[in-house]
PDB file of N, CA, C, O and CB in Angstrom:
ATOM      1  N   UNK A   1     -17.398  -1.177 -36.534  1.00  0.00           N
ATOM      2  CA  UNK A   1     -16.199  -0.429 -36.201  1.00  0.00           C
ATOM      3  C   UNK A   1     -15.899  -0.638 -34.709  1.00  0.00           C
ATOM      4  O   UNK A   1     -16.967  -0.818 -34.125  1.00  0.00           O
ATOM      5  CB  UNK A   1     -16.371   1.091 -36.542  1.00  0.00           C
ATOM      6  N   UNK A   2     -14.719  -0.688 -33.766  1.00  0.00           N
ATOM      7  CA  UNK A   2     -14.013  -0.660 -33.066  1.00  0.00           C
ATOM      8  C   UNK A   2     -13.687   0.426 -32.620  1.00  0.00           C
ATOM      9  O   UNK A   2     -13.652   1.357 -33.424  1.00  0.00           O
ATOM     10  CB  UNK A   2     -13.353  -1.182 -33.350  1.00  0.00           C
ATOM     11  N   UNK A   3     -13.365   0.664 -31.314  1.00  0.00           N
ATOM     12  CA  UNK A   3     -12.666   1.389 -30.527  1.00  0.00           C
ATOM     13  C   UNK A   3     -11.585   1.079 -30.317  1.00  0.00           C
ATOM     14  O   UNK A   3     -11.483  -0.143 -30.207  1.00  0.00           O
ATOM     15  CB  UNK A   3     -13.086   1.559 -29.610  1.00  0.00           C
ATOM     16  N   UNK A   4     -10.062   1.973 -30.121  1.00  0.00           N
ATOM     17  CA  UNK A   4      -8.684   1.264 -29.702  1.00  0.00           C
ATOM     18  C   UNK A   4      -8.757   1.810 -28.444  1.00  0.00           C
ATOM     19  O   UNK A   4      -9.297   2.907 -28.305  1.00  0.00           O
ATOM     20  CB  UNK A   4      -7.210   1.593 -30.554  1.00  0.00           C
ATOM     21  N   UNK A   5      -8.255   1.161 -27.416  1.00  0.00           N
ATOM     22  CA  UNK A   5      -8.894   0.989 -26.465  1.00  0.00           C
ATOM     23  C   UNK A   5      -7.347   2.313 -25.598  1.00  0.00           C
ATOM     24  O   UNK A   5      -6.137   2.153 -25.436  1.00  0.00           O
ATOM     25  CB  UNK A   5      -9.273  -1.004 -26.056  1.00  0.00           C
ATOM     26  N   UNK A   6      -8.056   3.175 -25.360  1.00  0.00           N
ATOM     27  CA  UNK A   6      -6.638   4.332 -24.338  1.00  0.00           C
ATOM     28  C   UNK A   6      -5.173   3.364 -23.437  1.00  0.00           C
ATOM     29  O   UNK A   6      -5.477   2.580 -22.537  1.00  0.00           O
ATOM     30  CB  UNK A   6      -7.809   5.385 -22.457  1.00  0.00           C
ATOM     31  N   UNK A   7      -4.167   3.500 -23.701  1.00  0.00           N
ATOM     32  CA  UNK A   7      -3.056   2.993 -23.288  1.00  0.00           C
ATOM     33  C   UNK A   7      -3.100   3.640 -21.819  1.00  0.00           C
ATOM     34  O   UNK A   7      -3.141   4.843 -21.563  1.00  0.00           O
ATOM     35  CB  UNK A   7      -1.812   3.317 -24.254  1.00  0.00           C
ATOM     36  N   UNK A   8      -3.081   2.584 -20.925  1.00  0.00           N
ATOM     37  CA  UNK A   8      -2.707   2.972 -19.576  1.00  0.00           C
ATOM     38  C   UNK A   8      -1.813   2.767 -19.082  1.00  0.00           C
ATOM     39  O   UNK A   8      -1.374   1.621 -19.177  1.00  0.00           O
ATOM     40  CB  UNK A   8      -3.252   2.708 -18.829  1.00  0.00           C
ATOM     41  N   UNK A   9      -0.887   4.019 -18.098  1.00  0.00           N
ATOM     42  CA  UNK A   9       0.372   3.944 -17.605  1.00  0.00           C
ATOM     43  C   UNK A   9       0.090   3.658 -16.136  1.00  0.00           C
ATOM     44  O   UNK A   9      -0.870   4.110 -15.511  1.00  0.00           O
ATOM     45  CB  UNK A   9       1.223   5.216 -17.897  1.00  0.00           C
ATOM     46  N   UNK A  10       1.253   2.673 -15.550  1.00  0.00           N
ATOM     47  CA  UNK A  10       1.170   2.186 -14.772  1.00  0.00           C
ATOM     48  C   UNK A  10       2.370   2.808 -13.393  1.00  0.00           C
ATOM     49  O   UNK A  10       3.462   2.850 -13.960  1.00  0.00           O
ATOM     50  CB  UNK A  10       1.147   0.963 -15.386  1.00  0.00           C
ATOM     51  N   UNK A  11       2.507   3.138 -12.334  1.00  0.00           N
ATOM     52  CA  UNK A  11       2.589   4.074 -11.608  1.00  0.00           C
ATOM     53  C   UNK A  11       3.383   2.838 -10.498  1.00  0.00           C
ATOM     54  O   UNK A  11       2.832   1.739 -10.548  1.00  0.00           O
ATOM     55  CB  UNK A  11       1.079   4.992 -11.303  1.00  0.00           C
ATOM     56  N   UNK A  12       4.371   2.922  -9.714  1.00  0.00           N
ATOM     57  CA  UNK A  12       4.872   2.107  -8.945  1.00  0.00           C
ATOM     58  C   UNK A  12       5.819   3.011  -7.890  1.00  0.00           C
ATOM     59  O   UNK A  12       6.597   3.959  -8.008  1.00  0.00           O
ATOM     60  CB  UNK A  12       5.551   1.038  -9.791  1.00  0.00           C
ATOM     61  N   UNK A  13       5.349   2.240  -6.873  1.00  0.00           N
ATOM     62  CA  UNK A  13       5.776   3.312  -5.477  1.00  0.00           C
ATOM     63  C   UNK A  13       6.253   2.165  -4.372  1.00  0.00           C
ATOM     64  O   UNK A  13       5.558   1.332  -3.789  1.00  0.00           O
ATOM     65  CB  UNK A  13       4.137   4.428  -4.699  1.00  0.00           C
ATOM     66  N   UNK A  14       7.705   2.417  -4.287  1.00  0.00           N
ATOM     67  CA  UNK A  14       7.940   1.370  -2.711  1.00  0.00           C
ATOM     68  C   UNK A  14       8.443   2.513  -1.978  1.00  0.00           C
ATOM     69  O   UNK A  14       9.090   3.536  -2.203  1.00  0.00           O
ATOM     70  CB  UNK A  14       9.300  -0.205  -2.676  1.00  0.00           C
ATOM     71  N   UNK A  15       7.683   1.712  -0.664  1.00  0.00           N
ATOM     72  CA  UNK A  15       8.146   2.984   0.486  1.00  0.00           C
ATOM     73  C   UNK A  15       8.731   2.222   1.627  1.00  0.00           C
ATOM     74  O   UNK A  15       8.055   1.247   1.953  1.00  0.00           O
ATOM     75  CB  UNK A  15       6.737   4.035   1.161  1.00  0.00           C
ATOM     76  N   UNK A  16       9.728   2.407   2.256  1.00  0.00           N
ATOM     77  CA  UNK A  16      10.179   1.690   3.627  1.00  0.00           C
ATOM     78  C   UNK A  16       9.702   2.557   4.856  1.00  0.00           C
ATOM     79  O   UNK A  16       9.773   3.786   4.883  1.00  0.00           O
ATOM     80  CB  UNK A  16      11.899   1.517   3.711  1.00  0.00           C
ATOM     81  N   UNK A  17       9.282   1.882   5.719  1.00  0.00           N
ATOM     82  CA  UNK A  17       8.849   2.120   7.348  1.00  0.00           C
ATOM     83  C   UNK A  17       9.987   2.007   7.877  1.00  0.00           C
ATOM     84  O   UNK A  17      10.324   0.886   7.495  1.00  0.00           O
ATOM     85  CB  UNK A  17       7.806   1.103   8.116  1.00  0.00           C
ATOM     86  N   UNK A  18      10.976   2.480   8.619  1.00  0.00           N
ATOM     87  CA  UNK A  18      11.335   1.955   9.540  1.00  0.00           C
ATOM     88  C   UNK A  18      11.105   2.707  11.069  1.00  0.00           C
ATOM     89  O   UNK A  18      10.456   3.746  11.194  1.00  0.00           O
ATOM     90  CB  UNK A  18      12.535   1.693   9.149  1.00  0.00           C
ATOM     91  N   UNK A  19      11.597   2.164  11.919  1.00  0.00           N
ATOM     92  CA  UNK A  19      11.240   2.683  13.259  1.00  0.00           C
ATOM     93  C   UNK A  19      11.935   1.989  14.460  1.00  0.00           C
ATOM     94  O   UNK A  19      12.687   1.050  14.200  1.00  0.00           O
ATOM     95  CB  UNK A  19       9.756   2.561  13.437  1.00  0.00           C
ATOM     96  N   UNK A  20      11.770   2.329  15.630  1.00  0.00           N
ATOM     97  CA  UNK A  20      11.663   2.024  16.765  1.00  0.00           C
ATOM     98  C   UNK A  20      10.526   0.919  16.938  1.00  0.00           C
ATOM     99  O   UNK A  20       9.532   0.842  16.215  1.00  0.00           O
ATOM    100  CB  UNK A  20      11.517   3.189  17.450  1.00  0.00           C
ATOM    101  N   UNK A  21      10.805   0.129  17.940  1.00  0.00           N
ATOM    102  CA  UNK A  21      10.025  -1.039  18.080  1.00  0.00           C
ATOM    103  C   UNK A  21       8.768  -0.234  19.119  1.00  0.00           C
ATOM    104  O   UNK A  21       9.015   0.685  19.899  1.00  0.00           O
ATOM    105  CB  UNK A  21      11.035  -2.507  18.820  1.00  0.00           C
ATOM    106  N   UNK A  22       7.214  -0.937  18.851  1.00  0.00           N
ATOM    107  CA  UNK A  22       6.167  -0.548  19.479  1.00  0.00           C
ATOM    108  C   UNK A  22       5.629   0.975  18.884  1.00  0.00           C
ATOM    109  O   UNK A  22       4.754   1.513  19.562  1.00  0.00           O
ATOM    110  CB  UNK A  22       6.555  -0.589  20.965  1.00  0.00           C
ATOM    111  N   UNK A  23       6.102   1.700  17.653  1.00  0.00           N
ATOM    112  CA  UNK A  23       5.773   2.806  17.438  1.00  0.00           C
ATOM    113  C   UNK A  23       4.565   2.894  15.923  1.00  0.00           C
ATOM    114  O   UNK A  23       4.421   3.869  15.185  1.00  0.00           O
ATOM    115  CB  UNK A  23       7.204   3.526  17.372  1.00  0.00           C
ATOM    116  N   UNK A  24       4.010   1.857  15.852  1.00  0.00           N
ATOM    117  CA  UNK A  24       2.835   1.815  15.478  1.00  0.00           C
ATOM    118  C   UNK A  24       3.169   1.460  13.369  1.00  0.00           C
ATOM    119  O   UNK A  24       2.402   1.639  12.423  1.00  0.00           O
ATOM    120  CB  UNK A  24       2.013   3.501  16.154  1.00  0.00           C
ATOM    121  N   UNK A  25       4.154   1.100  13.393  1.00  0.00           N
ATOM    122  CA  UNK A  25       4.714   0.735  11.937  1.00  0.00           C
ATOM    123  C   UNK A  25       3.535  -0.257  11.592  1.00  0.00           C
ATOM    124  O   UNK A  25       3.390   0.010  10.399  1.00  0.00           O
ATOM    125  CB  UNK A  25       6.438  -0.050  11.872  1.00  0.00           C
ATOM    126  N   UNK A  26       2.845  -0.977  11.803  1.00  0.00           N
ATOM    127  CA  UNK A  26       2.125  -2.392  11.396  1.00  0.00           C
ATOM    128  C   UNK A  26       1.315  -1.715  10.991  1.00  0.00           C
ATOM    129  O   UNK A  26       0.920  -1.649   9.827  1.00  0.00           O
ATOM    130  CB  UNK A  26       1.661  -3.583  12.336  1.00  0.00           C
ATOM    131  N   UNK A  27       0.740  -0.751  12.474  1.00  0.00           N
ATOM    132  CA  UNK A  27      -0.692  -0.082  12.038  1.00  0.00           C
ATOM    133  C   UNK A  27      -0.377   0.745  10.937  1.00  0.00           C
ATOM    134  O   UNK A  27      -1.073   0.733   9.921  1.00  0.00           O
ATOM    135  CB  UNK A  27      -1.457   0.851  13.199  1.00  0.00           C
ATOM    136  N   UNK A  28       0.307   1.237  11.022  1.00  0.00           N
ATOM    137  CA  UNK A  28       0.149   2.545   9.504  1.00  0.00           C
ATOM    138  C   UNK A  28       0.150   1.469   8.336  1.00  0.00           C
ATOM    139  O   UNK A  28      -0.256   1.863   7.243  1.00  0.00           O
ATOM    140  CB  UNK A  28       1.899   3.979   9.174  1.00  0.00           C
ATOM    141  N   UNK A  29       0.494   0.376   8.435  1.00  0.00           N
ATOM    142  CA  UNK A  29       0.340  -0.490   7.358  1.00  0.00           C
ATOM    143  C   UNK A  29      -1.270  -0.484   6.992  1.00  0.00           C
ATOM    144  O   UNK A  29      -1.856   0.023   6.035  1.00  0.00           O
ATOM    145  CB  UNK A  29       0.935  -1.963   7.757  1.00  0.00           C
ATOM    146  N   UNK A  30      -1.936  -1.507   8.515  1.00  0.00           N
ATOM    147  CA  UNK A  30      -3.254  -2.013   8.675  1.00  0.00           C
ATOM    148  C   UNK A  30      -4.044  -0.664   7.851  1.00  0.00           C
ATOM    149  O   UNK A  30      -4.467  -0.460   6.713  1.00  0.00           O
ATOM    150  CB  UNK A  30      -3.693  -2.322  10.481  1.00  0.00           C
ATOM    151  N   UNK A  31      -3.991  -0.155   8.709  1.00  0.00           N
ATOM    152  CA  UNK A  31      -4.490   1.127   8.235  1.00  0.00           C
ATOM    153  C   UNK A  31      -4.877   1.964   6.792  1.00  0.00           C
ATOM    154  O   UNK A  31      -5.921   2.565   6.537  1.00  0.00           O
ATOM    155  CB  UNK A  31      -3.716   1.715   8.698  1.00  0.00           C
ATOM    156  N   UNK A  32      -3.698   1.792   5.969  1.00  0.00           N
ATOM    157  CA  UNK A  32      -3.391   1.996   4.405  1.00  0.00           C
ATOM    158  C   UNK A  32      -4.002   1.119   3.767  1.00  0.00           C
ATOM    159  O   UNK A  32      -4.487   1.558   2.724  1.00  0.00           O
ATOM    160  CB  UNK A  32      -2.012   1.916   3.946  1.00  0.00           C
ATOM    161  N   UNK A  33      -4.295  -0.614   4.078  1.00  0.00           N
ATOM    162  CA  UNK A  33      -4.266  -1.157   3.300  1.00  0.00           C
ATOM    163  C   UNK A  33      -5.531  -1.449   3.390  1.00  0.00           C
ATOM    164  O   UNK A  33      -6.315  -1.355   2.445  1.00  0.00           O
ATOM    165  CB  UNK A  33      -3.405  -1.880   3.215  1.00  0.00           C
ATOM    166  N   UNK A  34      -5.915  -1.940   4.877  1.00  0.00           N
ATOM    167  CA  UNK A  34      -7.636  -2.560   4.913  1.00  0.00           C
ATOM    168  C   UNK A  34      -8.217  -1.482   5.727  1.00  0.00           C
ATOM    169  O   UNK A  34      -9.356  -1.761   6.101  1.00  0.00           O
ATOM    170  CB  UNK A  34      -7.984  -4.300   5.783  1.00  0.00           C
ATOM    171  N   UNK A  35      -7.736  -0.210   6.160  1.00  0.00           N
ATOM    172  CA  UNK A  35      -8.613   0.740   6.891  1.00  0.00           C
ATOM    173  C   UNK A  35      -8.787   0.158   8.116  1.00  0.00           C
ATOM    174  O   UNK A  35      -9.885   0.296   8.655  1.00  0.00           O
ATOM    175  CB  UNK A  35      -9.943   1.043   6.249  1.00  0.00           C
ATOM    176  N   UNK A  36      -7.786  -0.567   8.753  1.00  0.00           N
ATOM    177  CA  UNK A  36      -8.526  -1.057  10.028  1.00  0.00           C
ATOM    178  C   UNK A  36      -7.127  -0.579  10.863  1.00  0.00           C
ATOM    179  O   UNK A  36      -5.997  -0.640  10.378  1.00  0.00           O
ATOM    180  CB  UNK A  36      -9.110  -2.991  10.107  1.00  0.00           C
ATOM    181  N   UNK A  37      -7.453  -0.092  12.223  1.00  0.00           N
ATOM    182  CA  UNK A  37      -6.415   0.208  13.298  1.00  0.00           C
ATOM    183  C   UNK A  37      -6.973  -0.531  14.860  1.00  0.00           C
ATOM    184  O   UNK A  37      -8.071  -0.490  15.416  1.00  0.00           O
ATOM    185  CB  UNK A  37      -6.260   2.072  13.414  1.00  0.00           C
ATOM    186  N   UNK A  38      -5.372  -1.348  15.326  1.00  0.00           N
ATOM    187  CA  UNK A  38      -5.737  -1.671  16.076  1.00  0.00           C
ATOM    188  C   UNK A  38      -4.752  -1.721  17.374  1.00  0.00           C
ATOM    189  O   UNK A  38      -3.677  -2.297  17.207  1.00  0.00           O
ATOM    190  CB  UNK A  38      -6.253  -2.535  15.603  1.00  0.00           C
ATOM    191  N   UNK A  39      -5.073  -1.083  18.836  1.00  0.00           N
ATOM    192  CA  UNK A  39      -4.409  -0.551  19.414  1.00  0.00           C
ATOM    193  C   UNK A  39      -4.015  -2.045  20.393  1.00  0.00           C
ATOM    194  O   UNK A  39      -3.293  -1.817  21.364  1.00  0.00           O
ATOM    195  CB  UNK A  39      -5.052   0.805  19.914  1.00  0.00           C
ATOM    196  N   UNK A  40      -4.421  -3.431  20.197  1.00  0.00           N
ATOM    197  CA  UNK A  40      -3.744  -4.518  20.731  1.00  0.00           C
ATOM    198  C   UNK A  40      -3.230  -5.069  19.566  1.00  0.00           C
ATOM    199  O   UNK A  40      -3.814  -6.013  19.033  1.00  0.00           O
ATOM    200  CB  UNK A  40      -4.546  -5.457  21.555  1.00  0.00           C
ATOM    201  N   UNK A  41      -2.161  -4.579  19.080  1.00  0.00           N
ATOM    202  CA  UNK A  41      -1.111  -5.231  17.862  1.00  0.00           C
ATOM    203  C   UNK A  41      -0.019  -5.809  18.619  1.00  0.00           C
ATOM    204  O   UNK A  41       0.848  -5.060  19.068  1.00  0.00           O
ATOM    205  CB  UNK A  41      -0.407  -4.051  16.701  1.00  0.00           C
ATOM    206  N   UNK A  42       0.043  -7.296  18.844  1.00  0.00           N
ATOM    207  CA  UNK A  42       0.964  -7.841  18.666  1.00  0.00           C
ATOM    208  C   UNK A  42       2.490  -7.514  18.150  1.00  0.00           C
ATOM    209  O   UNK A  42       2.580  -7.536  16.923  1.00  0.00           O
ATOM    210  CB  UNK A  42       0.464  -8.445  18.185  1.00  0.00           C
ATOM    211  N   UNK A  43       3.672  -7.224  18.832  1.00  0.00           N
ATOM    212  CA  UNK A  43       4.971  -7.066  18.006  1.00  0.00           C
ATOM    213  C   UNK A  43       5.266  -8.400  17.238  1.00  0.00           C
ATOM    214  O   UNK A  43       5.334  -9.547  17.679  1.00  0.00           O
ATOM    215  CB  UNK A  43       6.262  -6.695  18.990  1.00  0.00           C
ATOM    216  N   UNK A  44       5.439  -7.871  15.822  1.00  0.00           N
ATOM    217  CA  UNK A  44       6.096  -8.834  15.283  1.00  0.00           C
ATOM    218  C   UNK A  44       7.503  -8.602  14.701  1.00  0.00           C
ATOM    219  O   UNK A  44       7.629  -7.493  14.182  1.00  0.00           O
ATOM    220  CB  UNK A  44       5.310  -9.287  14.412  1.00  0.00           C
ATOM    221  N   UNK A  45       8.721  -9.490  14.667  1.00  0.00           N
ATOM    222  CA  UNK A  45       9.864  -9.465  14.480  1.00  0.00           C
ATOM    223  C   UNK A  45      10.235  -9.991  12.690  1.00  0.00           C
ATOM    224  O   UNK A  45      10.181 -11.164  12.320  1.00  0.00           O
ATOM    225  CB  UNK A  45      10.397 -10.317  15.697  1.00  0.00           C
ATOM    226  N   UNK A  46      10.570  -8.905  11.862  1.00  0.00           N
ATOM    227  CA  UNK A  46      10.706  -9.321  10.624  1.00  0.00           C
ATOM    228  C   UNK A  46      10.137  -8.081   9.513  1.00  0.00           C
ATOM    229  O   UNK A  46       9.864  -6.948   9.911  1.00  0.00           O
ATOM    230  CB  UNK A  46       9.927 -10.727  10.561  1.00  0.00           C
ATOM    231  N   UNK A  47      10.016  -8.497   8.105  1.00  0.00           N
ATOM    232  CA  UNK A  47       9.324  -7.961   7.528  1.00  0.00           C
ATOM    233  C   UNK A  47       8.010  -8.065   6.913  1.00  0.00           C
ATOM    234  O   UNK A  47       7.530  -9.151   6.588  1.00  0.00           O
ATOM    235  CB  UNK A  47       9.869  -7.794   7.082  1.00  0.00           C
ATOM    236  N   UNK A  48       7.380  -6.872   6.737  1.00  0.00           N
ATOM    237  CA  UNK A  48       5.708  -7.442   6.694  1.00  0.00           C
ATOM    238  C   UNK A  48       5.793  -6.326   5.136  1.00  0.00           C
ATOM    239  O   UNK A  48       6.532  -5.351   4.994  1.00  0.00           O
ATOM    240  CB  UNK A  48       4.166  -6.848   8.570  1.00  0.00           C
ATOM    241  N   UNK A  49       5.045  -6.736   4.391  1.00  0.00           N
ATOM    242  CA  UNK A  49       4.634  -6.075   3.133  1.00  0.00           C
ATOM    243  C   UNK A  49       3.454  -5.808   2.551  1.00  0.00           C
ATOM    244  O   UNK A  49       2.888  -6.841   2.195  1.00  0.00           O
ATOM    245  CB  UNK A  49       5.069  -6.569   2.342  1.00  0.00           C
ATOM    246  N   UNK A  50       2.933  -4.933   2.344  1.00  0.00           N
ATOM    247  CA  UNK A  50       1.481  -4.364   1.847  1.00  0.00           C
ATOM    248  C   UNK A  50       1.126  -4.258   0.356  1.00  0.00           C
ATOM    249  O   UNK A  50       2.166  -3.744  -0.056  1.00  0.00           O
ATOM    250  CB  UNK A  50       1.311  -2.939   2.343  1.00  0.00           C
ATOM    251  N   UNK A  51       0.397  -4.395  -0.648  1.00  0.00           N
ATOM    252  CA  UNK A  51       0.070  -3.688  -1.708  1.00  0.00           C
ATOM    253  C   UNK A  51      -0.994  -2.924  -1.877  1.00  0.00           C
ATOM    254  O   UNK A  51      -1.872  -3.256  -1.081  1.00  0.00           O
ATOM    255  CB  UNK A  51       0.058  -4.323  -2.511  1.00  0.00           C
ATOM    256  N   UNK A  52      -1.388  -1.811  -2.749  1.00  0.00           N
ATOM    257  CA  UNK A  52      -2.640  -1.178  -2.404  1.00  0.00           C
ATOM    258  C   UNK A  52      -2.166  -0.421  -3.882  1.00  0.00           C
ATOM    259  O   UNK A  52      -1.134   0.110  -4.290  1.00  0.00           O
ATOM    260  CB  UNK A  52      -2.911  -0.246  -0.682  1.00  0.00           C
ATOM    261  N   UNK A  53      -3.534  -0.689  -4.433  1.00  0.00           N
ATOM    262  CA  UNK A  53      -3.270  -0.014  -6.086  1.00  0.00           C
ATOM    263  C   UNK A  53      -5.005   0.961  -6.176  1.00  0.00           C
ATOM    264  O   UNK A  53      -6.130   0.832  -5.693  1.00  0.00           O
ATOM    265  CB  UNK A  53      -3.086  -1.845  -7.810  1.00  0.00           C
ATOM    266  N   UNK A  54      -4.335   1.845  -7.037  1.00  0.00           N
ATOM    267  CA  UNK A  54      -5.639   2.911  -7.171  1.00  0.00           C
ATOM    268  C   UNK A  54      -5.826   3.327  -8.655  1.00  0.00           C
ATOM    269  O   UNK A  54      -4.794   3.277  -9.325  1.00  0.00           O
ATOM    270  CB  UNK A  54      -5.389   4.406  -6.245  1.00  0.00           C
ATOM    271  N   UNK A  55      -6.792   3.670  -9.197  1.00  0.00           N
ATOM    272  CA  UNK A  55      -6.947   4.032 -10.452  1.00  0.00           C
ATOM    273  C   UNK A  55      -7.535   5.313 -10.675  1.00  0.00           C
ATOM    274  O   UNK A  55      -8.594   5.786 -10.262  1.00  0.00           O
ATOM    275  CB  UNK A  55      -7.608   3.136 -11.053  1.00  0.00           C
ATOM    276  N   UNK A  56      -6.502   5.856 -11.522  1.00  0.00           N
ATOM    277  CA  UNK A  56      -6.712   7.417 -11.531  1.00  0.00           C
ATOM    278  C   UNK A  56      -6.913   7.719 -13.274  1.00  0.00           C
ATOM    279  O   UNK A  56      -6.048   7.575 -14.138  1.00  0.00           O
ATOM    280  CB  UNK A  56      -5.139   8.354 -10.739  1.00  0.00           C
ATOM    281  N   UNK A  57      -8.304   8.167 -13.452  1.00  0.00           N
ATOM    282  CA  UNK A  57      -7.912   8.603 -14.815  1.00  0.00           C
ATOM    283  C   UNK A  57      -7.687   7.195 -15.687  1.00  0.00           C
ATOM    284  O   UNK A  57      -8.402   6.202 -15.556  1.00  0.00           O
ATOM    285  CB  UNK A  57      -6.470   9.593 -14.740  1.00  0.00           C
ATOM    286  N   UNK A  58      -6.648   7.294 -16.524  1.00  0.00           N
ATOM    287  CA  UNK A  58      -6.562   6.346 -17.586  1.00  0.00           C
ATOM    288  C   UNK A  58      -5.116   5.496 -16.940  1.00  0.00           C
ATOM    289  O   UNK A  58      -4.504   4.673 -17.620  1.00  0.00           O
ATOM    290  CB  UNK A  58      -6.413   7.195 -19.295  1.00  0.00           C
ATOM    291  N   UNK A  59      -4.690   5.898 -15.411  1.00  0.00           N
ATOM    292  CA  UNK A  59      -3.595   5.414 -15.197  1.00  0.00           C
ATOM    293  C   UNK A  59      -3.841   4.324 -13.456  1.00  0.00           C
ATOM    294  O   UNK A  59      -4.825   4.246 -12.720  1.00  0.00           O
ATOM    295  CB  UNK A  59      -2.484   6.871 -15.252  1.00  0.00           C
ATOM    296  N   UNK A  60      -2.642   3.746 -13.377  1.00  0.00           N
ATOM    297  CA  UNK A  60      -2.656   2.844 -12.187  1.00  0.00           C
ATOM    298  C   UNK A  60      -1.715   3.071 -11.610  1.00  0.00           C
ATOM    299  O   UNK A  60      -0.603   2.982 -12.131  1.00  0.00           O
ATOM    300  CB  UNK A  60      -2.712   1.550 -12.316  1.00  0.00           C
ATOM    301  N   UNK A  61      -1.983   3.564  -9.896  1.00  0.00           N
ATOM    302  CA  UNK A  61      -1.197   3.463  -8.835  1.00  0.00           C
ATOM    303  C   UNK A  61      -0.991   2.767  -8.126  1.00  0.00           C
ATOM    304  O   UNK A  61      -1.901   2.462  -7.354  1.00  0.00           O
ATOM    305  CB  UNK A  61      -1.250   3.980  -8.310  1.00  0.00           C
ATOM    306  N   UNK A  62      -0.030   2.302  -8.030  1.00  0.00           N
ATOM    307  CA  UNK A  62       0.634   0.924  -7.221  1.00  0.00           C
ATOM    308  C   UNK A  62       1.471   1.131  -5.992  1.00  0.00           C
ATOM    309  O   UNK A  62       2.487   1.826  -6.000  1.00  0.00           O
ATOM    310  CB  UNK A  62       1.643   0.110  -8.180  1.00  0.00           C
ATOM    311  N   UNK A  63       0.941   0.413  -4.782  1.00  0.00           N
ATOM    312  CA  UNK A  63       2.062   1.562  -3.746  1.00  0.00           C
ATOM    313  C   UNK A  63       2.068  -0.092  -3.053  1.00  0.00           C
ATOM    314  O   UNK A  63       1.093  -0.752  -2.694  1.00  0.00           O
ATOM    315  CB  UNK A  63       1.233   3.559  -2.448  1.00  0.00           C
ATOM    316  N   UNK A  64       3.898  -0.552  -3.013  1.00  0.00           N
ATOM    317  CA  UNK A  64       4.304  -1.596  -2.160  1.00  0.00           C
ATOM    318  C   UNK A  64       5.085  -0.932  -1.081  1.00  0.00           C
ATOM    319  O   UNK A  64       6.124  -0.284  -1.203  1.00  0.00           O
ATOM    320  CB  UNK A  64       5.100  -2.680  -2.891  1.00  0.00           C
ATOM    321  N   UNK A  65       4.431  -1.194  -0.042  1.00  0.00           N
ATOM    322  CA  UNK A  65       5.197  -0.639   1.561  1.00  0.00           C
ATOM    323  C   UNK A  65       5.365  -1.689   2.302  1.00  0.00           C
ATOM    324  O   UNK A  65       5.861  -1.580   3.424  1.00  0.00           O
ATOM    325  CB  UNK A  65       4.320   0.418   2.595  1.00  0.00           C
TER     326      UNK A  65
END
């Protein structure tokens, strides 16, 4: 005999940063995504994009910033 295996719902989140230039937008990225902060960040000109997914329960959180 078999198990049917629990249907998991899948969870999707985009969030926009915006800001003032030099006000730490990258880092709150760095930060969210690999846990790392760093106070000689380079400005960069453009857009930068993150993914970071979590599993809760029988479901999946997906957060693109």
């Amino acid at each position: 005999m078999f198990k049917i295996p629990k249907l998991t719902q899948t969870f999707k989140f985009k969030i926009i940063i915006v800001g003032d230039l030099g006000t730490g937008k990258s880092n709150i990225l760095s930060r969210f995504s690999h846990n790392k902060f760093c106070l000689l960040n380079q400005s960069n000109v453009g857009i930068e994009f993150r993914t970071k997914e979590y599993q809760i329960d029988n479901s999946k959180v997906k957060f693109v910033i």
